[in-house]
C-alpha positions as CSV (number, residue, x, y, z in Angstrom):
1,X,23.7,-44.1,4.1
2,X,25.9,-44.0,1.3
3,X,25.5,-41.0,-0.8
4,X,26.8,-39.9,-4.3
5,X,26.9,-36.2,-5.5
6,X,28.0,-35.1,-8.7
7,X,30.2,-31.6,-9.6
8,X,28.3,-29.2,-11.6
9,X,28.8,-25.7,-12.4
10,X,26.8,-24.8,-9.6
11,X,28.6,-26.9,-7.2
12,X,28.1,-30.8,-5.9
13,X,24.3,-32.0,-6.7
14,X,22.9,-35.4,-5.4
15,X,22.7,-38.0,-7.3
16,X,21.8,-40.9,-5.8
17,X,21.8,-43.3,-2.6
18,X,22.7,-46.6,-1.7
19,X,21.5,-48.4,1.9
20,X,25.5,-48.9,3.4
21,X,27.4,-50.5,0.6
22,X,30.5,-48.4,0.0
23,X,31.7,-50.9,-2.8
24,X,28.0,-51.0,-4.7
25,X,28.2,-47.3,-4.5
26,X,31.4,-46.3,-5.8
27,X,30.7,-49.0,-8.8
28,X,27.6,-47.1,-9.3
29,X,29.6,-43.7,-9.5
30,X,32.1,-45.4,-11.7
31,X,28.4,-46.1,-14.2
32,X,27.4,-42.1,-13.7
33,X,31.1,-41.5,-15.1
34,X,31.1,-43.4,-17.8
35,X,27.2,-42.5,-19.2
36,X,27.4,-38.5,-17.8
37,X,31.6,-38.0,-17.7
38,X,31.9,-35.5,-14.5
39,X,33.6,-35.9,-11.2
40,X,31.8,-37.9,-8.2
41,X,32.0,-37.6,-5.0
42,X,30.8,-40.7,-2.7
43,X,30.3,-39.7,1.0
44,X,29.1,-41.9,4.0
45,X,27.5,-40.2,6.5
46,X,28.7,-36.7,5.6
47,X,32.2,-38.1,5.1
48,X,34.4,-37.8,1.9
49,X,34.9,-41.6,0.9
50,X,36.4,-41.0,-2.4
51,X,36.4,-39.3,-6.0
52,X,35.3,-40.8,-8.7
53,X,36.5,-39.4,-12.4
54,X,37.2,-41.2,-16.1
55,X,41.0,-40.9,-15.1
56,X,40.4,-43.1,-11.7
57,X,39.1,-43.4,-8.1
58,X,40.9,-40.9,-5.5
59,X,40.6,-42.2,-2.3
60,X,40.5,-39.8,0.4
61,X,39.3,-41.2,4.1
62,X,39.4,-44.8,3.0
63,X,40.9,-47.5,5.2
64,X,42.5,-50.7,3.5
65,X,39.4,-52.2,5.0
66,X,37.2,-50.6,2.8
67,X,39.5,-50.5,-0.4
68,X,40.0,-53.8,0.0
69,X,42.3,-55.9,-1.7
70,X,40.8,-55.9,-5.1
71,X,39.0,-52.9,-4.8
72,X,41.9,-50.7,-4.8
73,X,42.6,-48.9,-8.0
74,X,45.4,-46.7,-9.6
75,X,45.0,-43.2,-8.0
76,X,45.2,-40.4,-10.1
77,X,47.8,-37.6,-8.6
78,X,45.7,-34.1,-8.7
């Protein structure tokens, strides 16, 4: 499972869940940001996948294989 929290002032809250599609899931996040802007967080299994923001996707336990070629955007330095 693929799921995607958002950062409220009270900490990460769920927001949704995709079946296993990393790339469906951070596109969704990347729709959360631009209709509610906040920071997401997309995790697989537990696991930190990335950061979604206005300013960019951070990728944190990502391989290339997931990324993919035309998946990989401009990171944002924190």
């Amino acid at each position: 499972m693929v799921d995607i929290e958002r950062l409220t002032p009270d900490g990460w809250k769920p927001s949704a869940t995709q079946a296993a599609d990393i790339h469906a899931a951070v596109s969704y996040a990347k729709e959360l940001c631009m209709e509610e802007p906040s920071t997401y967080r997309v995790l697989r299994n537990k696991d930190l996948i990335c950061l979604v923001r206005q300013q960019g996707i951070i990728w944190i336990n990502a391989s290339s294989e997931v990324m993919g070629e035309t998946q990989i955007e401009e990171t944002v330095s924190v």
